[in-house]
N, C-alpha and C positions, 0 to 999 in steps of 0.2 A: 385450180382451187387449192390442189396442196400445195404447190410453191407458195400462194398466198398466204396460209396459215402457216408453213414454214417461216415464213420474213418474219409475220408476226409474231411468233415465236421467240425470233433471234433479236428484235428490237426491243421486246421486253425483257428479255435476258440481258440486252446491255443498257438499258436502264436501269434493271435491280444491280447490274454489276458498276454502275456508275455512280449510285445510291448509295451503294457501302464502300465502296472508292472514295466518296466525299466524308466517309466521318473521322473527322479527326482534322481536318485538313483546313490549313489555313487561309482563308478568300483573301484576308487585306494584301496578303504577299503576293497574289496574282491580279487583286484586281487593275495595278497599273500598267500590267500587260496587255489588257485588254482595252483599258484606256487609249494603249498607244493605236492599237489598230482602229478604233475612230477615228484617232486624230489623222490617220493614212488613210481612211477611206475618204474625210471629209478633203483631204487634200486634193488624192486621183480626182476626186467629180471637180473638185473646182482647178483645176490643171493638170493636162491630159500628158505634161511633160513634168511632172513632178516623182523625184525617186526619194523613194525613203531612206534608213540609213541600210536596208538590206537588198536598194539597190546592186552596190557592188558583188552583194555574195551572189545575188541573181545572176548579174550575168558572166562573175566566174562560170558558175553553172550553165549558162547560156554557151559561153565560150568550149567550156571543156565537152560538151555534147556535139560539135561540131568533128572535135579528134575522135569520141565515141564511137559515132558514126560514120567516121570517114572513111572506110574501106569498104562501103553498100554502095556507091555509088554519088554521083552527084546530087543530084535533088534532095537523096536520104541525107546526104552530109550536109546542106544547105538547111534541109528541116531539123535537122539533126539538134541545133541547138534551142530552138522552141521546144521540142520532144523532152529532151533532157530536161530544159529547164521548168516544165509543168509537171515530168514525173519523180523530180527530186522532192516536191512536198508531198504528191501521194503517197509517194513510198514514206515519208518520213511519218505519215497520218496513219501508214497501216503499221509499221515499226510501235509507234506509239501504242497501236492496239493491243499488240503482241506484251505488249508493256502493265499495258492498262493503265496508262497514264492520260487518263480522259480530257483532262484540261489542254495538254501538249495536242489530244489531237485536236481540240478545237482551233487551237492558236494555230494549225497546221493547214487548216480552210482560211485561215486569214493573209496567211505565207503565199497559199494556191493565188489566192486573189491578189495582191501583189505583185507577181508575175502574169495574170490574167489582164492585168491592168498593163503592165509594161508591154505584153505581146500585141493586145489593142493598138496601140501606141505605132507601135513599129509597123502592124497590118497599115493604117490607117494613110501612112505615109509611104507606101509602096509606090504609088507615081509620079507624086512630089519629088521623093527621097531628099529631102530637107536636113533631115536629122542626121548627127554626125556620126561614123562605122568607128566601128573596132573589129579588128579580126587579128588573126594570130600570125594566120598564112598568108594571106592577102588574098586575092582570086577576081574574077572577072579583070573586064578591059581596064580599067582604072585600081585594081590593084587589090578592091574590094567588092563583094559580095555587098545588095541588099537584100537580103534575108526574102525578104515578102514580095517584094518588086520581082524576085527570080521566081518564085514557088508562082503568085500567081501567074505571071506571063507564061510560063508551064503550064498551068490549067487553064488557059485561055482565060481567067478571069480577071483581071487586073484592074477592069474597070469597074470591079466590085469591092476592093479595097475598103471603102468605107462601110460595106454594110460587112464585112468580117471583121472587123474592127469594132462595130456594133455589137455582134456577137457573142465575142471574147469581152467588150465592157461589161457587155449581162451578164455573163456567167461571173466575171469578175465580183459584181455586186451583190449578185446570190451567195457566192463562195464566202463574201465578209458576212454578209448576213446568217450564215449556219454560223460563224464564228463566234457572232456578238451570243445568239440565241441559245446555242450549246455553253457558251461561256458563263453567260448571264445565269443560265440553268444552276449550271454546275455551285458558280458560287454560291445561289441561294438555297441549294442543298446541302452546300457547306456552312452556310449560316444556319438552318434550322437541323444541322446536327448538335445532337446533346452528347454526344460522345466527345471530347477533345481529347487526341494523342496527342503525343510529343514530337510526329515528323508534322515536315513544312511540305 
């Protein structure tokens, strides 16, 4: 019950601190940020191989969590790069906290989803393995590593591929959806602010 009343707490706190975050602050100059992440969400549902243009940063990030990782052992190094590349936006969502730059964190569940969507992707084709590798080092018999194809056949699951895949869509969808909801908030407490500053 006090943890309860605790959150409670803490969630109206960063509403009132999100509240006067928004006054002064310009929505037109963000709303085509958030435009963009519709137009990425409507993409991923209607093709499950489509990357955005923060494809690339992703799976730098994808890529460099493999070196992160690589002195835990194999499976860690192999997961290594899912890992990294999912807690490069939380971090960057609780950074933003630390900021109080409440719209960044929103865009920051949108970024999560982006890569929620691209790891779907890569689950999905774990037995197939259709889709084309990238790696750095190269690894397994043929030179490279499939990411998902290795992790599950390690957990005996492989033949579940598609409902993990499943999974990471949904969360995927939820993560755009706090995006749009926090975004859309934020702006229209920036619209019915009567204070206008001079920052953007």
């Amino acid at each position: 019950m006090q943890l309860k009343i605790k959150s409670m707490g803490f969630f109206i706190a960063l509403k009132n601190d999100a509240i006067e975050w928004c006054q002064g602050k310009n929505w037109l100059f963000r709303l085509p940020l958030l435009l963009f992440f519709v137009y990425v969400l409507i993409r991923h549902l209607s093709d499950p191989l489509y990357s955005s243009v923060i494809g690339a940063l992703n799976l730098g990030i994808h890529e460099l969590g493999h070196i992160i990782f690589g002195f835990l052992g194999e499976f860690i190094t192999v997961a290594g790069g899912t890992i990294f590349q999912l807690f490069v936006p939380v971090f960057a969502l609780f950074n933003f906290y630390r900021q109080r730059d409440f719209f960044a964190m929103a865009l920051s569940f949108g970024w999560l989803s982006t890569n929620l969507f691209n790891v779907a992707t890569y689950a999905a084709d774990a037995r197939a393995m259709s889709l084309p590798l990238v790696s750095l080092f190269g690894g397994g018999e043929d030179g490279v590593y499939h990411d998902w194809d290795y992790m599950l056949s390690q957990l005996n699951i492989l033949q579940y591929d598609s409902v993990v895949a499943l999974v990471f869509r949904v969360l995927a969808v939820v993560s755009m959806l706090v995006c749009f909801c926090a975004g859309v908030w934020l702006l229209w407490q920036m619209i019915l602010s009567k204070r206008r500053g001079p920052g953007i």
